[in-house]
C-alpha positions in Angstrom: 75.7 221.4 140.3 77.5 224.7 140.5 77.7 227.0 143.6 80.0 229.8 143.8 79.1 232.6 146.8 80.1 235.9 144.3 77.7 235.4 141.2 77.4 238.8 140.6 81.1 238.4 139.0 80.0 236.2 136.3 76.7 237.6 135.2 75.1 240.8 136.6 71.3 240.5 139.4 69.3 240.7 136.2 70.4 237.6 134.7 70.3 235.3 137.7 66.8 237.0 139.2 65.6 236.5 136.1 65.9 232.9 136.3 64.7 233.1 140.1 61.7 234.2 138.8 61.0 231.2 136.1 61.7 229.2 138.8 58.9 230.4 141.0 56.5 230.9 138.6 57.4 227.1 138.1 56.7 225.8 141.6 53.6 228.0 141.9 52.1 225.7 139.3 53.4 222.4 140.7 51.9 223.8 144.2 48.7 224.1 142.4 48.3 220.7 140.5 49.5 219.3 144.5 46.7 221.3 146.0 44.0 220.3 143.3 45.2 216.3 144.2 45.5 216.5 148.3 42.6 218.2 148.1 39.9 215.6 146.9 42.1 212.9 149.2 44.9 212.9 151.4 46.6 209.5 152.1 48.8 209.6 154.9 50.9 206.7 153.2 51.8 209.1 150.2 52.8 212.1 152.8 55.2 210.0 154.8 57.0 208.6 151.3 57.3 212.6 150.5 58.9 213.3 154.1 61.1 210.3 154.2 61.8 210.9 150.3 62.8 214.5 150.8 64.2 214.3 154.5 67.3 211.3 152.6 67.5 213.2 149.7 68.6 216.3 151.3 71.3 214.2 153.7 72.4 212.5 150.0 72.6 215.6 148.5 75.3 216.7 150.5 77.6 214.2 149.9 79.4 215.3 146.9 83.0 215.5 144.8 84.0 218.6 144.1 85.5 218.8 141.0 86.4 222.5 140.9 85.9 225.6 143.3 82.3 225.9 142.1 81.3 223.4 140.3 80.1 219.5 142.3 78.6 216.7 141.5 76.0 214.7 143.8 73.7 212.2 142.9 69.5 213.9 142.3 67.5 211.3 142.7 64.9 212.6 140.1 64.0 209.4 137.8 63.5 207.8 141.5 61.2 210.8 142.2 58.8 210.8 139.4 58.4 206.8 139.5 57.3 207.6 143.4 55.9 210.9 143.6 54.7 212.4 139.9 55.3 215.3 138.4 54.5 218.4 139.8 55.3 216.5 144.2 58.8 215.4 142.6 59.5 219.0 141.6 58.4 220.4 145.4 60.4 217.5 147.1 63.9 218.4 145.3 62.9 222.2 145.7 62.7 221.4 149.4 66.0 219.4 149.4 67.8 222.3 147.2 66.8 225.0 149.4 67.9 222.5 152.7 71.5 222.3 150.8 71.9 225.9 149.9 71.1 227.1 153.5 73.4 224.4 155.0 76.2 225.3 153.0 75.1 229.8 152.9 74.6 229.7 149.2 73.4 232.9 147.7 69.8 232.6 146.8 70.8 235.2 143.8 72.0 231.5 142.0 69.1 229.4 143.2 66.9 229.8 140.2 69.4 228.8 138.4 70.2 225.8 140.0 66.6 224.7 140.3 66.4 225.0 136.6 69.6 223.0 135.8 69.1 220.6 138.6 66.2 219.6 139.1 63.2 220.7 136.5 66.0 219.3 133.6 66.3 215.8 135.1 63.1 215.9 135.9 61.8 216.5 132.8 64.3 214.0 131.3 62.6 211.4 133.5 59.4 212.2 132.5 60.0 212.3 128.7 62.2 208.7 128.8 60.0 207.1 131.4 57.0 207.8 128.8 58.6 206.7 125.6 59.5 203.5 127.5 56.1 202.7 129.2 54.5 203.2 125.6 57.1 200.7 124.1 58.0 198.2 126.3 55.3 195.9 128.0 54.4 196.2 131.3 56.0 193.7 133.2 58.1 193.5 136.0 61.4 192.5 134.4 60.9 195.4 131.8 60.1 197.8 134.9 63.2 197.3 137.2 65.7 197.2 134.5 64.7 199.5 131.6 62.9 202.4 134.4 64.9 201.8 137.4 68.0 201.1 135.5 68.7 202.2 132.1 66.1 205.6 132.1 68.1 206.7 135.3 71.4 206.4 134.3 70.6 207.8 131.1 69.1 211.1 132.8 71.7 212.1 135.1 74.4 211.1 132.0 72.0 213.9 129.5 71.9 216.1 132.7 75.5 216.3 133.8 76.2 216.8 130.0 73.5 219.3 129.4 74.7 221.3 132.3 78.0 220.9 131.3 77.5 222.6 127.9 75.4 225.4 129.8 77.9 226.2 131.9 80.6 226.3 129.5 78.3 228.2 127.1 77.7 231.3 129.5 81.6 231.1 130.1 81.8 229.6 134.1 83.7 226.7 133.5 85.8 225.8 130.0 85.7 222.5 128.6 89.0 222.0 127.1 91.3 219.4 126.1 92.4 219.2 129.3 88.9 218.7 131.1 88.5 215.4 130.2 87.4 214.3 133.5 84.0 216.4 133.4 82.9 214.0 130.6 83.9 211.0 132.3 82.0 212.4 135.4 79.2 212.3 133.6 79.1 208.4 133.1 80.6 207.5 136.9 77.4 209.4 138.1 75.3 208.0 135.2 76.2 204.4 136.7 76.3 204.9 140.8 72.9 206.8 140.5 70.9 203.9 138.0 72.8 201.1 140.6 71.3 202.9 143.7 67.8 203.4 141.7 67.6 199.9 140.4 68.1 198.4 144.0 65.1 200.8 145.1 63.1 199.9 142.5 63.6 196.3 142.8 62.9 196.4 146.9 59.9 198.6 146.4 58.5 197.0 143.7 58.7 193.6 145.2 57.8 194.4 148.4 55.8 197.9 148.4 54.3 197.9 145.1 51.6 200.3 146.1 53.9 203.0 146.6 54.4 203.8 143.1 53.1 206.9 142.0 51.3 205.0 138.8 51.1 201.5 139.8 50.2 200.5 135.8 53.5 200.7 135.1 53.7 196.7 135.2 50.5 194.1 135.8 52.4 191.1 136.7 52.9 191.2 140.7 
């Protein structure tokens, strides 16, 4: 994720308010479809895996390399997310933990549309799109679960996401991928593998031993 505390350098207020604002409009909407669902019935279960969720993501979130003066890599935690929370939760929860991080570390809120956009609503819609594709092709059994949604979907969403950004970034001139900026690529597949190892032990432990706590528990019918 990139951070840099001078923004206005790069782009002029327009540009990054601009993106503020799809970002609101955004969580407006997953605020809505939450409301609509705690509305008919809330399950105190469900609100303490959000809390607990949101209050480790924020501490994981800021443990990260810094590979140059603005630009860090963490691990997100959105396939994990969706699989626990759905959707439109998922996207409050890492909107909570973003805007934990950026006050922590006195990041102008000028850049935090952008980041939400990059970080967060891409993975996340990575997540959803591969984790659909592979519930309507694979069948729904344990085995298939942990290791194709815990494992392979995850590492292949934060590899497209750390790419994608990458490209974006580059594109709108804030960092350059040269020849010499190998080690962005690679980056990419060190964070693709620690975050599907982390997600696949979760997955595993949950699905084993809380089962209920999946967001859609006919992902698999064979525990």
């Amino acid at each position: 994720m990139f951070n840099f505390y001078t923004p206005n350098l790069f782009y002029p207020p327009s540009f990054w308010w601009s993106m503020n604002i799809g970002a609101l409009i955004t969580l407006l909407f997953f605020i809505y479809r939450c409301k609509r669902v705690f509305l008919k019935h809330v399950d105190p279960i469900r609100l303490n895996i959000v809390l607990t969720f949101t209050f480790t993501l924020s501490i994981i979130w800021l443990m990260k390399a810094q590979l140059l003066d603005y630009l860090y890599l963490h691990f997100i935690g959105a396939s994990l997310a969706y699989l626990l929370l759905g959707f439109p939760m998922a996207g409050l929860a890492l909107a909570t933990v973003l805007v934990f991080t950026n006050l922590t570390q006195q990041t102008p809120i000028d850049i935090w549309g952008a980041q939400y956009l990059l970080a967060v609503l891409l993975p996340l819609s990575l997540s959803w799109l591969l984790h659909y594709c592979v519930k309507a092709l694979l069948p729904k059994r344990v085995f298939a679960f942990i290791f194709v949604h815990g494992f392979f979907v995850t590492a292949t969403v934060m590899v497209l996401t750390v790419s994608i950004n990458l490209l974006v970034l580059n594109k709108i001139n804030i960092i350059t991928l040269d020849i010499g900026n190998q080690v962005f690529w690679v980056s990419a597949l060190l964070l693709g593998w620690g975050e599907a190892f982390l997600t696949g032990m979760m997955t595993a432990l949950i699905t084993v031993y809380r089962p209920q706590w999946w967001y859609r528990q006919t992902l698999f019918k064979d525990i």
